[in-house]
C-alpha positions in Angstrom: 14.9 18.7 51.1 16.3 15.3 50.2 13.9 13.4 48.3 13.0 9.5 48.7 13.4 6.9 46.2 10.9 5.0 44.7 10.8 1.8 43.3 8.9 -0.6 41.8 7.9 -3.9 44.0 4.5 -5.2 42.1 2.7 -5.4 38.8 -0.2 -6.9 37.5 -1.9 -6.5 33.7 -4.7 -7.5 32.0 -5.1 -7.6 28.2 -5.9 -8.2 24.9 -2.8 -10.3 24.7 -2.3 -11.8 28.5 -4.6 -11.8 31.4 -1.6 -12.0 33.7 1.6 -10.0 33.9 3.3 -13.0 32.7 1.5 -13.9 30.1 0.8 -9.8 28.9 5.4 -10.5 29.0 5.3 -13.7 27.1 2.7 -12.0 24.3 5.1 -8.9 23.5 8.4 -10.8 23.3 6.2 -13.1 20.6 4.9 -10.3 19.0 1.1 -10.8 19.6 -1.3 -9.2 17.9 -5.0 -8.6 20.0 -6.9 -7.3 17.6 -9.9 -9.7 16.5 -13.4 -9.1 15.1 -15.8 -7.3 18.3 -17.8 -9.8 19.8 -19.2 -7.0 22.7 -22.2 -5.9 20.5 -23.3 -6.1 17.1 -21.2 -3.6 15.1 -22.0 -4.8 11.7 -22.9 -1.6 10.8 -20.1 0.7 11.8 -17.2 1.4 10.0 -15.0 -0.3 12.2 -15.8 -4.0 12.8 -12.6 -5.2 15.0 -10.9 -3.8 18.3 -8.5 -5.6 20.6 -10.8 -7.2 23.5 -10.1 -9.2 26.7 -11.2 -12.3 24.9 -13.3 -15.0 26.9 -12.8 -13.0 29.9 -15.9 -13.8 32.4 -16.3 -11.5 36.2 -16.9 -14.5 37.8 -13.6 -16.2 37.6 -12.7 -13.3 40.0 -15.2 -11.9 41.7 -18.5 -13.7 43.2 -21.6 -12.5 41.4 -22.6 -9.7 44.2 -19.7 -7.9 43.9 -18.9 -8.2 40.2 -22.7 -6.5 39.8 -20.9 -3.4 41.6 -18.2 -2.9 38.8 -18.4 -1.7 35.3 -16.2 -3.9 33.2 -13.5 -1.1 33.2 -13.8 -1.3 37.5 -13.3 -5.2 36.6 -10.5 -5.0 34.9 -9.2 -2.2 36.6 -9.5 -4.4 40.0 -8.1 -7.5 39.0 -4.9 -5.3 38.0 -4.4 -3.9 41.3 -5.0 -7.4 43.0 -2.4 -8.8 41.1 0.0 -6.0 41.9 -0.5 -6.1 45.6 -0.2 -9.9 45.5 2.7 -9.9 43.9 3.8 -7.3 46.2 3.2 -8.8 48.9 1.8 -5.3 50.5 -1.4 -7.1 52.0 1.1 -8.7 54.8 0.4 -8.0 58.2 2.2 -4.8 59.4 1.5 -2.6 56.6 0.5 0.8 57.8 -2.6 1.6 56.2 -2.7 5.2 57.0 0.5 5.5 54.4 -0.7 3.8 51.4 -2.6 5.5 49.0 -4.0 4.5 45.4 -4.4 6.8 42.7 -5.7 5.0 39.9 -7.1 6.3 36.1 -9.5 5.9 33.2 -10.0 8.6 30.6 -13.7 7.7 30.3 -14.9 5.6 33.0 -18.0 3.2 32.8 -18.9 3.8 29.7 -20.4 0.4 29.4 -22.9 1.3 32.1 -23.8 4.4 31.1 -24.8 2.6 27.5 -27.1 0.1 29.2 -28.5 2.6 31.9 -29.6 5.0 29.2 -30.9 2.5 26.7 -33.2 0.9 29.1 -34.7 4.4 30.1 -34.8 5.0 26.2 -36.8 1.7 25.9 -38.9 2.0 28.8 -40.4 4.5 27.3 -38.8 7.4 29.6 -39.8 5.4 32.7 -36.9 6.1 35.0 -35.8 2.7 36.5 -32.5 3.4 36.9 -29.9 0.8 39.0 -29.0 2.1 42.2 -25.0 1.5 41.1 -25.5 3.6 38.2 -23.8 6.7 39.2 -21.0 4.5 41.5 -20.1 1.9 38.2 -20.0 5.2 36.0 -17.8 7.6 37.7 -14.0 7.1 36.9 -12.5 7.8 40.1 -14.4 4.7 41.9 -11.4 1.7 41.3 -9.2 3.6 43.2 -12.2 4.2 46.1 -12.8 0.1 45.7 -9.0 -0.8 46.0 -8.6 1.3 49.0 -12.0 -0.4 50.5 -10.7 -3.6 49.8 -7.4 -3.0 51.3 -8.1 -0.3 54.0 -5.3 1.8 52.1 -6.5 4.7 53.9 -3.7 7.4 51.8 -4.3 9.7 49.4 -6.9 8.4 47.3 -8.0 9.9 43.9 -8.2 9.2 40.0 -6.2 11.1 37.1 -8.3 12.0 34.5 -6.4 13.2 30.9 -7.8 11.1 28.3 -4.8 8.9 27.0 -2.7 10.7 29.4 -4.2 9.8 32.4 -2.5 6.4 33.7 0.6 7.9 33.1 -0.4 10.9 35.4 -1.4 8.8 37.9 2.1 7.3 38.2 4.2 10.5 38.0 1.8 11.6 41.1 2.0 8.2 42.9 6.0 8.7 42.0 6.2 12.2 43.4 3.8 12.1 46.5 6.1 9.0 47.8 9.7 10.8 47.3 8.0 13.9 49.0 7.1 11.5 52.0 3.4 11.7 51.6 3.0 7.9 51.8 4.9 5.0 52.0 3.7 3.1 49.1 1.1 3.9 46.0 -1.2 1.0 44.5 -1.4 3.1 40.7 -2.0 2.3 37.5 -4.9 2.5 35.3 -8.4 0.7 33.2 -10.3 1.4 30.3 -13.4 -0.4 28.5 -14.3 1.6 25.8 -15.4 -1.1 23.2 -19.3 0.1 23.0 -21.8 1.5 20.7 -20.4 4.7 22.0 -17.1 4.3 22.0 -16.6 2.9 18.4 -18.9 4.9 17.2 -17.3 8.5 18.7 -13.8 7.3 17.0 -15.2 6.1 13.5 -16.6 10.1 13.8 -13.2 11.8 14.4 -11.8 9.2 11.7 -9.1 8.3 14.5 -9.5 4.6 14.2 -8.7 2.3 11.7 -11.1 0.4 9.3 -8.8 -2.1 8.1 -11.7 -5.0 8.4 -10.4 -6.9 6.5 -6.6 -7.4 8.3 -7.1 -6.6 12.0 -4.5 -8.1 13.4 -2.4 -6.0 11.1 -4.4 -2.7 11.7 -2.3 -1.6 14.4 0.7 -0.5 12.0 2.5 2.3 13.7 5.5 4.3 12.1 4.0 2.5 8.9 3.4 4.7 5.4 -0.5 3.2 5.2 -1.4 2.9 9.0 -4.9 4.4 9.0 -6.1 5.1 12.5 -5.5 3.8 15.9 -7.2 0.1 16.7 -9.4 0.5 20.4 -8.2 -1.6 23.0 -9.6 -2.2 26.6 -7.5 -3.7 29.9 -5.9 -2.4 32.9 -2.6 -2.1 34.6 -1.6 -1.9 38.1 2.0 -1.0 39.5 2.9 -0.8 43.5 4.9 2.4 43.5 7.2 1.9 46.9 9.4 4.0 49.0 12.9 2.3 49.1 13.5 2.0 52.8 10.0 1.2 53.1 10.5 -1.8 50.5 13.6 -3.1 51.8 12.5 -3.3 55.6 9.9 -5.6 54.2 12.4 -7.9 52.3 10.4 -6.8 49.2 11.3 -7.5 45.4 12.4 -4.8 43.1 11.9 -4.4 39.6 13.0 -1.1 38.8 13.7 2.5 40.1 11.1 5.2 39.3 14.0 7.5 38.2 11.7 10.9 36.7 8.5 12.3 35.4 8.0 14.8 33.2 4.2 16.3 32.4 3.2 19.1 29.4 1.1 20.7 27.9 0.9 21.4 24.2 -1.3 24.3 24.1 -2.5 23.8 20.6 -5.3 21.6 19.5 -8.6 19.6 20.9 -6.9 16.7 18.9 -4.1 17.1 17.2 -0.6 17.0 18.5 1.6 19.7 18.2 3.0 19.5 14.7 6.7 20.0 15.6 6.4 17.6 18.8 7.2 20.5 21.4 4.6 19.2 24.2 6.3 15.5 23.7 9.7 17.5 24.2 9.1 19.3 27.1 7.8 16.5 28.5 10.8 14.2 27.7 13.2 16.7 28.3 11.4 17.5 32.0 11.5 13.6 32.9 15.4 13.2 31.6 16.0 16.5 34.1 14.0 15.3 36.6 15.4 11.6 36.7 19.1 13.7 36.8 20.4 12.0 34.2 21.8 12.9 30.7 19.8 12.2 27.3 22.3 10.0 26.2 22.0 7.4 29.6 17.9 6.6 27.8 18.5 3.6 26.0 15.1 3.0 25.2 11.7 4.6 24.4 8.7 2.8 24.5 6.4 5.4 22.4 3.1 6.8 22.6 3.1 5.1 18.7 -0.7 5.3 18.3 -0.4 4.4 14.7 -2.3 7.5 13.6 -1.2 9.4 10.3 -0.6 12.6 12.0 0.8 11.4 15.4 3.4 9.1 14.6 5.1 11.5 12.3 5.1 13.6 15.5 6.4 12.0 17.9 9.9 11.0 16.2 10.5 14.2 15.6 10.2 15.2 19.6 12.6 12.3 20.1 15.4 13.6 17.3 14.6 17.4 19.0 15.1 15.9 22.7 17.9 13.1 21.7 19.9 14.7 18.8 22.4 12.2 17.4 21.8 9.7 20.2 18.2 9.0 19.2 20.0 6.6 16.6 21.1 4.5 19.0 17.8 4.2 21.0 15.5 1.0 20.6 12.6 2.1 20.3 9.1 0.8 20.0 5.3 0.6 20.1 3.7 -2.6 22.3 0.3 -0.7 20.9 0.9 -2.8 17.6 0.2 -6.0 19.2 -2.4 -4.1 22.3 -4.2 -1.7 20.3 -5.0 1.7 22.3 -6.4 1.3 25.9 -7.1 4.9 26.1 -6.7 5.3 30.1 -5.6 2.2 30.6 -2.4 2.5 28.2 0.3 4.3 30.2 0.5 2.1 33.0 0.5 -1.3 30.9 3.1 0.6 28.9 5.0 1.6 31.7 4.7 -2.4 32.7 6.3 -3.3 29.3 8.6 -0.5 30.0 9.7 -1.8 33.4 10.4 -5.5 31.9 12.3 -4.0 29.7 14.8 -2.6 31.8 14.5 -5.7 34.1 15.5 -8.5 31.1 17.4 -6.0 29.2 15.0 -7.1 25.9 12.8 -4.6 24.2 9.3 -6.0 22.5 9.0 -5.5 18.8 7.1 -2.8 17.0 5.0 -6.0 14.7 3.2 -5.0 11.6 5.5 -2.6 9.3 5.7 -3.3 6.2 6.4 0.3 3.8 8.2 2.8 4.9 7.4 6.5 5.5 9.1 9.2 3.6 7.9 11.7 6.2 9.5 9.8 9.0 13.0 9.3 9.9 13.4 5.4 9.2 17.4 5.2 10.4 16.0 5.6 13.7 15.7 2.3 15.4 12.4 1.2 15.3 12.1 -2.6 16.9 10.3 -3.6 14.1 9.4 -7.5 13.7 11.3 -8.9 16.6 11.9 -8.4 19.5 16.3 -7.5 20.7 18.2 -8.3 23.2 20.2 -5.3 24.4 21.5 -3.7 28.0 18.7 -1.5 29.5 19.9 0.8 31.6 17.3 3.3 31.6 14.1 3.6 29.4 11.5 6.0 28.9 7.5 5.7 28.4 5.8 8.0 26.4 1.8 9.0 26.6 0.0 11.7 25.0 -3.5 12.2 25.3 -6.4 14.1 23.6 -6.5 18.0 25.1 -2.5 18.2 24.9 -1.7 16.3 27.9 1.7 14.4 27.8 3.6 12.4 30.6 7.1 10.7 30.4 8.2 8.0 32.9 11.5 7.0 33.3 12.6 3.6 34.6 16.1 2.8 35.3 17.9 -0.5 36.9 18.0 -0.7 41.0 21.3 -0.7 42.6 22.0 0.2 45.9 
């Protein structure tokens, strides 16, 4: 069976550092930092004090107050995404076939904003259930996908990934893969997280996974760095339109990139931590490079999973030396979570965004906010730190690892005919 390509033909982002695609674009090449003091709740007694918000973001610049009181603020974000993806895909046009476009569309936790306020005002009503009939609907983490296909009439396969930081990145390499099997024409994918609560910070300060640098934030998010100290939370959504070729080009659509591979692993080892040697990250580099048909040396850039975490971002260079060998040197790498923070579900399709651009205007995004060294990491690998460099992009690869062991590559490579 010959399979289809698939390219890219829409985006659309929302973040800590640019509501828009654009401006999400603008922010990396700058070197942006999103992290800023949490202005969600009162967290003054938490270890953590910071996070990288949607600043001044308000539901009702998008959506009219009856249907914004339907969405958590993950479903927000998560929606105004994908409407920016389709628009900029054009894939709302008259003549679209419905019955072939699916969404699959991610969050590791869901509505955990709801589920806060739900449970807190049964707590303070004394046990009195008075629970909001959208509960259950704003909490579940498959429902953006069931609202973008309601919106639309997408009427295709229809379903949410769920593997913690993983799980955006899942969503694509099935979006990819259910298109060049002919399953559907097109895929409206991607992924949202808002995990800034009570909960949320509170969870990470507990697992000591995030970092406490109060007094710095916008230079908490430090990967690769000798004193980086934890991840910094982040919330936001991306949304890609994954497109059949034929399909795209009868429509006169634009391209951005080719989905070239996918590669998905397991590391069979810990709740939390990553395999110490990086041999889940391998496989699932080595499975996308195989799967893409090209060569290890045709990647010339890796945008990494680069949590700034002690233990992970020793890690994960030492999957890329194991998949890449001598060539790793000459890869640009980098981490767009030093100027994002983490967005959990939400991260592998805004990196996979960053990714894309990448390859489009062959310039990589810095890696901001290294200042020491790490003996225990190989620093003559290229690292994009401080600015950002202008180099041909043929091909690039996006890296997420989640919590459980689950790891997805995507590969993005330059369209020609």
């Amino acid at each position: 069976m010959k399979l289809k390509r698939v390219v890219v033909t829409g985006i659309g982002a929302i973040t800590p550092i640019g509501k828009n695609a654009g401006d999400f674009w603008s922010s990396l090449l700058k070197g942006v930092s999103g992290a800023s003091p949490i202005t969600l709740f009162n967290c003054e007694k938490f270890k953590t004090r910071f996070a990288c918000e949607v600043r001044d973001f308000n539901p009702l610049d998008y959506f009219d107050r009856k249907e914004a009181r339907k969405y958590d603020r993950y479903a927000q974000l998560g929606m105004i995404a994908a409407i920016e993806a389709v628009n900029d895909a054009g894939l709302d046009a008259e003549g679209i076939d419905g019955d072939r476009i699916g969404v699959i569309w991610a969050s590791g936790i869901g509505g955990l904003r709801t589920f806060h306020d739900e449970v807190t005002a049964f707590v303070n009503g004394n046990g009195t259930p008075r629970y909001n009939p959208f509960f259950i609907p704003k909490m579940i983490a498959d429902i953006v996908a069931g609202h973008i296909s309601i919106k639309y009439g997408f009427r295709g396969p229809n379903f949410a990934t769920v593997s913690a930081c993983a799980s955006s990145a899942n969503a694509l390499a099935d979006a990819f893969n259910y298109i060049r099997l002919g399953k559907a024409d097109a895929f409206v994918t991607g992924g949202s997280e808002s995990s800034i609560t009570e909960e949320g910070l509170g969870g990470f300060n507990a697992m000591h996974a995030i970092s406490t640098r109060n007094d710095d934030p916008k230079t908490a998010s430090r990967p690769f760095d000798k004193d980086r100290d934890g991840f910094v939370i982040g919330e936001g959504g991306g949304g890609l339109i994954f497109e059949e070729l034929e399909h795209a080009k009868a429509r006169g659509a634009t391209i951005y990139a080719e989905v070239a591979g996918a590669g998905l692993s397991g590391d069979g080892y810990h709740m939390t931590a990553p395999h110490p040697e990086g041999y889940g990250a391998y496989l699932c580099m080595k499975a996308a490079i195989e799967d893409a048909e090209l060569r290890p040396e045709d990647i010339d850039h890796i945008n990494t999973h680069g949590t700034s975490t002690p233990v992970g971002d020793v890690v994960e260079p030492k999957a890329i030396l194991t998949t890449f060998g001598q060539h790793a040197y000459k890869i640009h790498i980098n981490s767009t979570k030093s100027m994002t923070g983490h967005l959990l579900g939400g991260a592998g399709a805004v990196e996979a965004i960053a990714t894309l651009l990448a390859v489009k205007h062959d310039v990589v995004p810095p890696t901001i906010n290294h200042f020491t060294d790490d003996p225990e990491i190989d620093n003559k690998l290229d690292f994009t730190f401080h600015e950002a460099k202008e180099s041909k992009i043929n091909a690039a690869l996006s890296n997420t690892f989640g919590f459980g062991g689950h790891n997805a590559s995507i590969i993005f490579k330059k369209y020609s005919d």
